[in-house]
C-alpha positions as CSV (number, residue, x, y, z in Angstrom):
1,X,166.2,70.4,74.5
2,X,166.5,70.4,78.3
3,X,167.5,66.7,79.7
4,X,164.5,65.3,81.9
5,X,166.9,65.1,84.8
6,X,168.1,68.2,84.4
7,X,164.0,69.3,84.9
8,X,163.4,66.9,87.8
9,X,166.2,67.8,89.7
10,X,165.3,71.4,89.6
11,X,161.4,70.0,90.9
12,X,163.2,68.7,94.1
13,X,165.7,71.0,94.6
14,X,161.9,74.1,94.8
15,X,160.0,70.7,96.7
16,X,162.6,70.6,99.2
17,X,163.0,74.3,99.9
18,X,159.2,74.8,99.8
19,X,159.6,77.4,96.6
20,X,155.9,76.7,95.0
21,X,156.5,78.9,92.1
22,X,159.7,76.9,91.1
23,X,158.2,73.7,92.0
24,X,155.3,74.8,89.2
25,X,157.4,76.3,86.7
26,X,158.9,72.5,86.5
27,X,155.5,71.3,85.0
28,X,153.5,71.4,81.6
29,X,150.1,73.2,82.2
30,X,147.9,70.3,81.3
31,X,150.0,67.9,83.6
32,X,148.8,64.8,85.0
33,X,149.8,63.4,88.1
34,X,148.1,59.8,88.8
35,X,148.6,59.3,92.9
36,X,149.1,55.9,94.8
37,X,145.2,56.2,96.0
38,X,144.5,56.2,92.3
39,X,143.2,59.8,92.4
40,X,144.4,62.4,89.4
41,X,145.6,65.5,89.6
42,X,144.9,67.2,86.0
43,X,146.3,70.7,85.9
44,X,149.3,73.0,87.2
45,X,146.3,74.8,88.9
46,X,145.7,71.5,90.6
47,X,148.7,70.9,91.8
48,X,149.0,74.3,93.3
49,X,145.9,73.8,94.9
50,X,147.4,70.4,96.8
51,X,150.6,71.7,97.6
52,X,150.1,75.2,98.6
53,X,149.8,74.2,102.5
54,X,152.3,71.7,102.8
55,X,155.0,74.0,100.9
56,X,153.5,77.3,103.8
57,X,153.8,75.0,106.7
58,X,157.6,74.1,105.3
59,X,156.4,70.1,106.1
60,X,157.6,68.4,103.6
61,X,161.3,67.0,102.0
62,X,162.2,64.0,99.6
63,X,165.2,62.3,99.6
64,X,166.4,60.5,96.1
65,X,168.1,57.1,96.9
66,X,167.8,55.6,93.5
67,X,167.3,57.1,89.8
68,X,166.7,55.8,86.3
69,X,166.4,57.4,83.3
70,X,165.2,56.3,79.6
71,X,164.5,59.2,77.1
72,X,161.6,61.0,78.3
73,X,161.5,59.3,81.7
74,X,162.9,59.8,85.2
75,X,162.5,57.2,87.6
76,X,163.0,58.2,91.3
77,X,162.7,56.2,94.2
78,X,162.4,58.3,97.1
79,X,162.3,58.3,100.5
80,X,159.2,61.4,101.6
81,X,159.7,62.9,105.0
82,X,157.0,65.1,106.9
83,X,153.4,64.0,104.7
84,X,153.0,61.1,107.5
85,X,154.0,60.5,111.1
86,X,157.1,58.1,109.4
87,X,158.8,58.7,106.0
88,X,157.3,57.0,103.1
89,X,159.2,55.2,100.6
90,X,157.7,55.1,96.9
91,X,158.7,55.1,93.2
92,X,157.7,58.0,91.1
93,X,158.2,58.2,87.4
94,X,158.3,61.6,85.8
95,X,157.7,62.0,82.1
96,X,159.4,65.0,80.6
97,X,158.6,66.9,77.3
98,X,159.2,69.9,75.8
99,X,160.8,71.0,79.0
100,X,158.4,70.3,81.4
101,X,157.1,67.1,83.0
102,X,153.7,66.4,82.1
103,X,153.1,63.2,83.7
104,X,153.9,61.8,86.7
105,X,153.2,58.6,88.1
106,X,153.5,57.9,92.3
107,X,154.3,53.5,91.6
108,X,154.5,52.5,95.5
């Protein structure tokens, strides 16, 4: 079984150099990704669809400044540069199964 932080890690390390095909191969097919405007993401498809021009245009990085882990779960909070005209700061909690993270949660 592959530790969930192990999985994560790898999703930030393809997020931060703007590799979409590693940043999908991190997630379950039927992910679901629940966003801080309360809109759901519901598919890997999805989620290519929402990141394919921010990963072209090479906009975006997150920084980790705190993580916490408990079985399944990865808790990052992170500090996102290049989505907004300042960085954001938000929690996101990752669950990871089978490999894969198949939930994610954007808390803040």
């Amino acid at each position: 079984m592959t530790d969930p932080r192990e999985v994560v890690e790898q999703q930030l390390a393809a997020y931060n150099s703007h590799d979409l095909d590693a940043f999908l191969a991190t997630y379950a097919e039927d992910v679901t990704i629940r966003r801080t405007d309360g809109s759901l993401l519901q598919s890997r498809s999805a989620l290519r669809d929402t990141y394919a021009g921010q990963f072209a245009e090479a906009r975006c990085r997150a920084e980790i400044v705190g993580r916490l882990t408990e079985g399944d779960w990865v808790v990052d909070h992170e500090i996102a540069h290049g989505l907004a005209d300042e960085p954001l700061r938000v929690l996101v909690a990752y669950r990871v199964r089978n490999g894969l993270i198949d939930r994610v949660d954007f808390l803040g």
